[in-house]
Every structure is written in C-alpha cells, then in structure tokens.
C-alpha positions in Angstrom: 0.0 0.0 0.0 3.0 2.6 0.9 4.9 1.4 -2.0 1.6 2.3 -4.3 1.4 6.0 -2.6 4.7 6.3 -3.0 4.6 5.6 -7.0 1.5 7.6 -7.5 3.3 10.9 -5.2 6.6 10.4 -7.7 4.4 10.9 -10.9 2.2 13.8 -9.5 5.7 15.4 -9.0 7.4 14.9 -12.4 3.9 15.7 -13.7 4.1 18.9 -11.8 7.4 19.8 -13.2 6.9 19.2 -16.4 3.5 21.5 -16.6 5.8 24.3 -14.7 8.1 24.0 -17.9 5.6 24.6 -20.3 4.4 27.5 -18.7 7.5 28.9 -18.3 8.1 28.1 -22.1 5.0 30.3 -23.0 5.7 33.0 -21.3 9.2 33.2 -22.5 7.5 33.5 -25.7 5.2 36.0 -25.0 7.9 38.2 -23.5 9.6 37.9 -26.8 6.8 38.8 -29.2 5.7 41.7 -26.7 9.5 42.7 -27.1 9.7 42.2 -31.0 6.3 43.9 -31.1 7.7 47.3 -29.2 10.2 47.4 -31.2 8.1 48.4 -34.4 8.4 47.2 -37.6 11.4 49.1 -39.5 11.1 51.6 -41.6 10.2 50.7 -45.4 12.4 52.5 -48.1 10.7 55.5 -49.6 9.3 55.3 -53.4 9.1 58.4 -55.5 7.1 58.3 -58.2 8.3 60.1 -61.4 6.8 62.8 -62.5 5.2 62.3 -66.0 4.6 65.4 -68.3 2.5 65.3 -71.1 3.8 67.0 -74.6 2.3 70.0 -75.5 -0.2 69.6 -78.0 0.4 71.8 -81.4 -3.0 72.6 -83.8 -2.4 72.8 -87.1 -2.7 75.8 -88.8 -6.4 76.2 -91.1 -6.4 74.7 -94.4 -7.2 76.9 -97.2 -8.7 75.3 -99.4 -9.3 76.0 -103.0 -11.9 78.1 -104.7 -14.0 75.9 -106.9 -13.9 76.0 -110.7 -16.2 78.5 -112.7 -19.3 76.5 -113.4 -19.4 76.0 -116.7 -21.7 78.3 -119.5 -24.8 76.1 -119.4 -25.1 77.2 -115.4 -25.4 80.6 -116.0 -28.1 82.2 -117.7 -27.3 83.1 -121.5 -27.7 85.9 -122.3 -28.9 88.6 -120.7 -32.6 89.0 -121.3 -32.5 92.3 -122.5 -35.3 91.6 -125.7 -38.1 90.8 -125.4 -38.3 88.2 -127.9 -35.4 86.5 -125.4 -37.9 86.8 -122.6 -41.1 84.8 -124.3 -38.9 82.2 -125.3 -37.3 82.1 -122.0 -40.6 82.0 -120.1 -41.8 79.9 -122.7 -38.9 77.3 -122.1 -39.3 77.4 -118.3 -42.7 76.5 -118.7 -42.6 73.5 -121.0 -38.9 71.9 -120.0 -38.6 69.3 -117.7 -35.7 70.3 -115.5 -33.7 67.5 -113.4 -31.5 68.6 -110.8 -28.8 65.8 -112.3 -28.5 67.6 -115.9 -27.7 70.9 -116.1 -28.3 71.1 -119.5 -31.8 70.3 -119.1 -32.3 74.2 -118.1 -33.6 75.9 -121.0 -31.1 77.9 -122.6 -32.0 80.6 -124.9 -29.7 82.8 -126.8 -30.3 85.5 -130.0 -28.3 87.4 -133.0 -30.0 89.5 -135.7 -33.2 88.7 -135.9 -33.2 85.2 -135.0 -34.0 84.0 -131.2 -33.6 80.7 -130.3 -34.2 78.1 -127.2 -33.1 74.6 -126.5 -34.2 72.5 -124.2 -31.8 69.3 -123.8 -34.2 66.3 -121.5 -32.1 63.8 -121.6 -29.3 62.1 -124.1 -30.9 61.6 -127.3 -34.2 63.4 -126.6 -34.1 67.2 -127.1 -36.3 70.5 -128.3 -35.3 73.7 -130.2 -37.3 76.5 -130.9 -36.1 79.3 -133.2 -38.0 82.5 -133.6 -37.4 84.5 -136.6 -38.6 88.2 -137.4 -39.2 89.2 -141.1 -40.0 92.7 -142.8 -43.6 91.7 -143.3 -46.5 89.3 -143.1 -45.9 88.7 -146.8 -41.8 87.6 -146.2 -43.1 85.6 -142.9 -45.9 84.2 -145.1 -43.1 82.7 -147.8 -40.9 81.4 -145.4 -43.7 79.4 -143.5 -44.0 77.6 -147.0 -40.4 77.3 -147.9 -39.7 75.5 -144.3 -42.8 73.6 -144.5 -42.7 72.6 -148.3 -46.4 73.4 -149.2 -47.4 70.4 -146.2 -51.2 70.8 -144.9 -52.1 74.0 -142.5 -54.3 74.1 -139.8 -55.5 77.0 -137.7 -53.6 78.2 -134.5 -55.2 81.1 -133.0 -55.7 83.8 -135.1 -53.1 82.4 -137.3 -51.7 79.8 -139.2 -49.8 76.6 -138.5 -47.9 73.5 -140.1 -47.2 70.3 -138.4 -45.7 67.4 -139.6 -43.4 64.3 -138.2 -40.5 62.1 -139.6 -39.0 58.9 -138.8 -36.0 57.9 -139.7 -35.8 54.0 -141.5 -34.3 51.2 -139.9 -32.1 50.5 -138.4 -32.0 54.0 -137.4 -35.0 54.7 -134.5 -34.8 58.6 -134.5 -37.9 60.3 -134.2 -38.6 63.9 -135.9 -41.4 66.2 -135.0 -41.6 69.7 -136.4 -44.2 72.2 -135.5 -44.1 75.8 -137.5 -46.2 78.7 -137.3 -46.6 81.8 -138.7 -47.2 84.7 -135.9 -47.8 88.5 -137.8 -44.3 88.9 -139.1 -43.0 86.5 -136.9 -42.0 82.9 -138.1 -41.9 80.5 -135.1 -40.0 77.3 -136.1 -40.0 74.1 -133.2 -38.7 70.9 -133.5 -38.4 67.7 -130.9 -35.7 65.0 -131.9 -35.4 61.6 -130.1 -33.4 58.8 -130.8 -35.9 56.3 -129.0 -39.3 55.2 -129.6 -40.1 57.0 -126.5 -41.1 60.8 -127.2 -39.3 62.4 -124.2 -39.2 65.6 -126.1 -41.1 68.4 -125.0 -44.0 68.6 -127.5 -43.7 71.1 -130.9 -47.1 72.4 -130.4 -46.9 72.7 -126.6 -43.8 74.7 -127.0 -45.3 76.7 -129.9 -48.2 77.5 -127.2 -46.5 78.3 -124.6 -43.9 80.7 -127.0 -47.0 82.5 -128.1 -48.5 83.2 -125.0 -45.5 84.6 -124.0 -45.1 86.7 -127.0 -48.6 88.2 -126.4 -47.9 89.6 -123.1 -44.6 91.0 -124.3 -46.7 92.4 -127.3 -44.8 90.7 -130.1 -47.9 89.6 -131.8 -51.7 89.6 -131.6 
C-alpha cells in the first residue's frame, strides 16, 4: 500500500514539473513577441514616383482650301434678257422643260443674233427641243418662209393664225424620231422641233412649246 502511494506521489511530481516548464516556455515566448512587437516594424524604403509630363499639343494651322472652278456656260443664264423676244422664249422654255437637278443642260437655254432668237431644251441624251423665232420685214416675207420650211405640207388654224405640223422617222435600223411644229405669228416665223433617238417621245412637244412661245409673245406684245 505505501509502495503504491509512493509511485502515485513520484508521478504527480514529475507531472508537476513538467507543466511548470511549459508555462515557463510560453511565457518566455510571450515576452519575446511583446519585445519584437515594441520594437516596431522598420522603416520601409521610400518610393518616388516620377513625374510624367504630357507634350504639349500643337494645332495645325487652317487649311485653305481651293476656290471651286467656274461652273461651266450652261449654269449661268445666257444671255442677258435684254429683248423681249429673249424673254417669251425664256418664259416659254421654263414653262414647258422638264428640268432635273442631275442635268444641267436640261435648263432651257436661250440665246439671239439679228433677228433670229432661239431656245433649247436638252431632256435627256438623245431626246431634245429647239425653238427658233425669226422676225421678217412683213406678213408677206413671214408668209413665204412658212412655206419654204414647210414645203407646201397641210395647214391648220392656230389662234388667229396659221400653222404647219408634220413628223418624220428615220428607217431602220435608225429609230430617231422627228417632230416639227411651225407657225406663222404677224411677221414673226416661229419654227419648233423635238428629236429623239428612242421610240419614247421624251421631247417636250412642238405644239406645246409653240403655245406656250405664243403666250409669252402676247404679253410682251410681239404679236396679236
């Protein structure tokens, strides 16, 4: 029984002893991390950033650019409308021909020397009208040129005066189309004709033109 005591008071001892070490251990290393702690970390090199500057930004000078070309004749009205046989045929031409913004020559374009006035009307390629107004002396001279240009053909009645119309077309292979409308107006001879090179008559009319030219000519006063 003593010898059982004895044994059991031996390992509560050594037991004892070893728990005191491990205390002892930790708080050894607590001291030592509270001391490392305190001490602070050390101090971390310094980094400078560089300073970056941006290039200075240089704007070009303006462009000139260059003037754009004359536009050519056909833009600009020809001539000057200073007759007034030049302004029927002009309001006469603005009144009967189709104008498309994407040809220029389909403005009506009217022009004069001497006694002879004309106007063109261009609708497309291959499909055009003229009109050419012609002042004689006299009824008589007007009267004999209306049957030299219209070879004796048919007349008919066109207001108060007198009118020839007629149309050609040319044989094949050729599909050109000819359409002539003339008209005696007091001593005026008014000579229109339509060309196209299609079956289709794009053309402004002969006798729509001749209308329209001799309305215009009666408010000027060229004719009754």
């Amino acid at each position: 029984m003593n010898s059982i005591q004895g044994k059991r008071k031996q390992f509560l001892t050594g037991a004892d002893r070893g728990l005191r070490r491990l205390l002892f251990s930790i708080g050894m290393i607590c001291l030592l991390v509270a001391a490392g702690c305190s001490a602070g970390a050390p101090d971390l090199p310094k980094i400078t950033l560089p300073t970056i500057v941006l290039p200075t930004v240089q704007f070009a000078p303006p462009v000139q650019l260059p003037s754009l070309p004359t536009p050519p004749a056909y833009a600009t009205p020809l001539p000057t409308l200073n007759s007034p046989e030049l302004r029927a045929l002009n309001a006469a031409g603005h009144s009967t021909c189709p104008v498309s913004v994407t040809n220029p020559l389909s403005t009506p374009r009217v022009s004069g020397a001497g006694n002879v006035w004309r106007l063109a009307c261009v609708v497309s390629a291959g499909h055009s009208t003229e009109a050419q107004l012609e002042k004689y002396e006299n009824n008589s001279q007007a009267h004999k040129a209306l049957i030299e240009k219209t070879q004796n053909r048919p007349a008919q009645g066109f207001h108060n005066h007198i009118a020839v119309a007629w149309s050609e077309k040319q044989p094949a292979p050729s599909s050109l189309n000819h359409r002539w409308y003339v008209c005696q107006l007091d001593e005026y001879l008014a000579v229109i004709h339509a060309a196209d090179d299609t079956a289709w008559l794009l053309a402004p009319d002969p006798q729509t033109v001749a209308e329209a030219i001799y309305q215009a000519g009666v408010a000027e006063r060229l004719f009754r």
